[in-house]
C-alpha positions as CSV (number, residue, x, y, z in Angstrom):
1,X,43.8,104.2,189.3
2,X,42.0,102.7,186.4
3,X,43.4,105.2,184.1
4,X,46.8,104.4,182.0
5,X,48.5,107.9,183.3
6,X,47.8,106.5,187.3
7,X,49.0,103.1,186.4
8,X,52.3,104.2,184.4
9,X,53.1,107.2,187.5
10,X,52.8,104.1,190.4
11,X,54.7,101.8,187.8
12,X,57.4,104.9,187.9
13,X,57.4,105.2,192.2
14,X,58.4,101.5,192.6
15,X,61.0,101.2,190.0
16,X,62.6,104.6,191.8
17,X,61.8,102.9,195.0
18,X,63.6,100.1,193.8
19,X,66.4,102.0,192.0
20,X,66.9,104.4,195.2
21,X,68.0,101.0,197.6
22,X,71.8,99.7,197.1
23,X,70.9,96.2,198.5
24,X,69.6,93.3,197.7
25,X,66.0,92.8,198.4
26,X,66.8,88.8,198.0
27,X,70.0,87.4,198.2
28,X,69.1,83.9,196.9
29,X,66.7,83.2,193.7
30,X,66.3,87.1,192.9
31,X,70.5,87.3,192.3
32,X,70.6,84.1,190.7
33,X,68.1,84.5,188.0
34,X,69.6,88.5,187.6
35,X,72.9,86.3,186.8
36,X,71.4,84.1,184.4
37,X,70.1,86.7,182.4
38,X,72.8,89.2,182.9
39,X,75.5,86.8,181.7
40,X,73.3,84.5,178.9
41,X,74.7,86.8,176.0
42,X,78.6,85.6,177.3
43,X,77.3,81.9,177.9
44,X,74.3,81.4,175.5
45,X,73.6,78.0,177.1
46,X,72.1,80.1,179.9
47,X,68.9,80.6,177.2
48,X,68.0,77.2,177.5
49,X,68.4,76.3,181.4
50,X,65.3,75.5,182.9
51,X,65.8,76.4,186.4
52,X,66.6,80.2,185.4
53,X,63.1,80.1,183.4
54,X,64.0,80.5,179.7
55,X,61.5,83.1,178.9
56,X,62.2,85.1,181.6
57,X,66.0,84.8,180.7
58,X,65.3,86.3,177.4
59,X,63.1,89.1,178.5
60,X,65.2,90.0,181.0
61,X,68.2,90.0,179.9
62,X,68.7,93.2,177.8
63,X,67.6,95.1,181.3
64,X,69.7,93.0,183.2
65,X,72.7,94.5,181.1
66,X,71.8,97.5,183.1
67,X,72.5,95.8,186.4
68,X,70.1,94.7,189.2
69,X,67.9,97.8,189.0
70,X,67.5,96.5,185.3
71,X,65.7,93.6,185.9
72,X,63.6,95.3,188.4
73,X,63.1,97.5,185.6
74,X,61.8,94.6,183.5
75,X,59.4,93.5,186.3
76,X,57.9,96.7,186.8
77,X,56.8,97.1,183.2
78,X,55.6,93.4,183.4
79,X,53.4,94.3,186.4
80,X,52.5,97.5,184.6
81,X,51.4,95.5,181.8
82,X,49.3,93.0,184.0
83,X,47.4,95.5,185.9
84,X,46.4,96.8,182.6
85,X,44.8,93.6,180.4
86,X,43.4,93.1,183.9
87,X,41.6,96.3,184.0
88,X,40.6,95.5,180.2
89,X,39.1,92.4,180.9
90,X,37.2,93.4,184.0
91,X,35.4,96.4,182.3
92,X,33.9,94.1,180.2
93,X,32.6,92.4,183.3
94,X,31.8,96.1,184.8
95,X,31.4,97.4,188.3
96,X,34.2,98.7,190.8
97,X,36.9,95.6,190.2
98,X,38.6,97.7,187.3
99,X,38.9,100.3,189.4
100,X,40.5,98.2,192.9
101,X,42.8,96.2,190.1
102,X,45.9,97.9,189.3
103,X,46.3,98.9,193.0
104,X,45.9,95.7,194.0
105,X,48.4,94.4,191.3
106,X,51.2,97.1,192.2
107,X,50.6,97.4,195.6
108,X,50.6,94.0,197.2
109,X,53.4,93.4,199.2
110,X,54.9,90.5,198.4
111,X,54.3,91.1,194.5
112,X,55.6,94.1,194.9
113,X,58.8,92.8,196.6
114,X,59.1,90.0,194.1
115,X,59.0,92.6,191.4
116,X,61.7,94.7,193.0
117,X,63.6,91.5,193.9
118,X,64.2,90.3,190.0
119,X,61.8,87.3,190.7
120,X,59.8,85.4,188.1
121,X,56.5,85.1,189.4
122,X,55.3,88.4,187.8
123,X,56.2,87.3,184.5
124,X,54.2,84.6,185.2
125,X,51.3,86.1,186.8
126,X,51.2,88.0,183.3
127,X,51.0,84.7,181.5
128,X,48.2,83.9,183.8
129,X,46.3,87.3,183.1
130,X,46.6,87.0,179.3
131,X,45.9,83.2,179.1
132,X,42.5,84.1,181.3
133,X,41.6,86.8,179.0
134,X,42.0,85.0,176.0
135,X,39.8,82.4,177.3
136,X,37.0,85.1,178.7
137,X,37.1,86.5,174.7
138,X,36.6,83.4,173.1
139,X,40.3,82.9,171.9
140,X,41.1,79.1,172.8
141,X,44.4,78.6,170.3
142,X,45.9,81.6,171.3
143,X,44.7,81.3,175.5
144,X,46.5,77.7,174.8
145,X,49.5,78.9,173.2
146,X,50.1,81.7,175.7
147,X,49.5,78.6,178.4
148,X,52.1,77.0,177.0
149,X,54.8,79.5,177.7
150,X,54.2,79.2,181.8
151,X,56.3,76.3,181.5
152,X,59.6,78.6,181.1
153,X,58.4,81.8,183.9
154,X,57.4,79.3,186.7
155,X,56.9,75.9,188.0
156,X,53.5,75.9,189.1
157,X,52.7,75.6,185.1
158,X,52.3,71.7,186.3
159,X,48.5,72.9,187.6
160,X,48.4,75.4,185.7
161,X,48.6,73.8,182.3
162,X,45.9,71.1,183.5
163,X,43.4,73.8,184.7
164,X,43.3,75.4,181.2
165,X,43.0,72.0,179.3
166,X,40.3,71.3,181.8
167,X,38.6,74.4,181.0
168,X,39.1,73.9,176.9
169,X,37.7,69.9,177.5
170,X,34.7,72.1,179.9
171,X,33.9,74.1,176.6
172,X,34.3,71.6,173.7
173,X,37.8,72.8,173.0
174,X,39.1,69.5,173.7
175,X,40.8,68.9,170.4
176,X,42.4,72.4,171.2
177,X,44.3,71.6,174.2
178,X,47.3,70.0,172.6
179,X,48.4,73.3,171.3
180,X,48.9,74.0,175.3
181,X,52.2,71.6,175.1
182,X,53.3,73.8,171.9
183,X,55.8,75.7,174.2
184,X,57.4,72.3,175.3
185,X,57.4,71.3,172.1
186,X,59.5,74.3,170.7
187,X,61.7,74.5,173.5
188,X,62.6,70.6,173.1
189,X,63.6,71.2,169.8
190,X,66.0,73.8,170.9
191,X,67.6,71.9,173.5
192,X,68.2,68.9,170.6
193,X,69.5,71.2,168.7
194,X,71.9,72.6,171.3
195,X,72.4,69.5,173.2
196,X,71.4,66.8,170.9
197,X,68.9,65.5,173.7
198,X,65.1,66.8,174.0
């Protein structure tokens, strides 16, 4: 299951999984955040608001032209994607984790229905993964960069965002940590630009 061709073929099953179903697999955050990034090209504003999750917005939304499925679509490959910088990182560790990874990734049930469902928590699970990887490789401006995206995929970025600047304090990256608000930062000046108020 390690191996790209296993990981792309179960990638493949759940979006046709998905893409076989004509209902809803959640009629409530899953539909809204489809909306948002269905309709952000008619109603740019959309880009910017912070309860649809502004990143995911903008990755989603050319698959979200393509209807529900789409975004489903979107959050397959994002899992995809997941399972395999995990599996990357954990061979450098070794042993029979890279191996139990991917299906553990794409095959638990409630990131699996999220996935399917259109919800943002894989995207932000992926932003997770990289950030950790980064850090395990001895990249701290680009781990703190990446950390500062979570902020726009999910709300648990409030712990988030302190467990990595604890970490960078942990292994004299202090002075690197700032570059974790760098996300905030950009997406403030958007919103003055757009709304004339950070």
């Amino acid at each position: 299951s390690a191996r790209p061709g296993a990981r792309a073929a179960l990638s493949i099953v759940i979006l046709l999984l998905r893409a076989s179903g004509e209902g809803l697999l959640e009629k409530g955050d899953g539909v809204n955040h489809y909306l948002i990034s269905k309709w952000a090209w008619a109603h740019p504003m959309l880009f910017l608001d912070l309860w649809g999750k502004p990143l995911f917005t903008l990755l989603a939304s050319p698959f979200a032209q393509l209807g529900h499925v789409g975004v489903a679509g979107f959050n397959t490959i994002v899992a995809a994607t997941t399972a395999w910088i995990g599996v990357r990182a954990l061979r450098s560790v070794g042993g029979a984790s890279q191996f139990v990874f991917p299906l553990l990734v794409l095959l638990a049930p409630e990131y699996l229905l999220m996935s399917m469902a259109g919800m943002t928590e894989p995207l932000f699970g992926l932003l997770t993964v990289i950030t950790v990887v980064l850090l395990m490789t001895d990249r701290p401006i680009a781990a703190a960069v990446v950390a500062s995206l979570t902020p726009f995929s999910r709300p648990e970025y409030v712990v988030f965002l302190q467990m990595i600047a604890g970490w960078l304090g942990r292994q004299g990256h202090l002075q690197r940590s700032p570059r974790g608000l760098l996300g905030l930062g950009a997406y403030a000046a958007i919103v003055t630009i757009a709304h004339g108020d950070p």
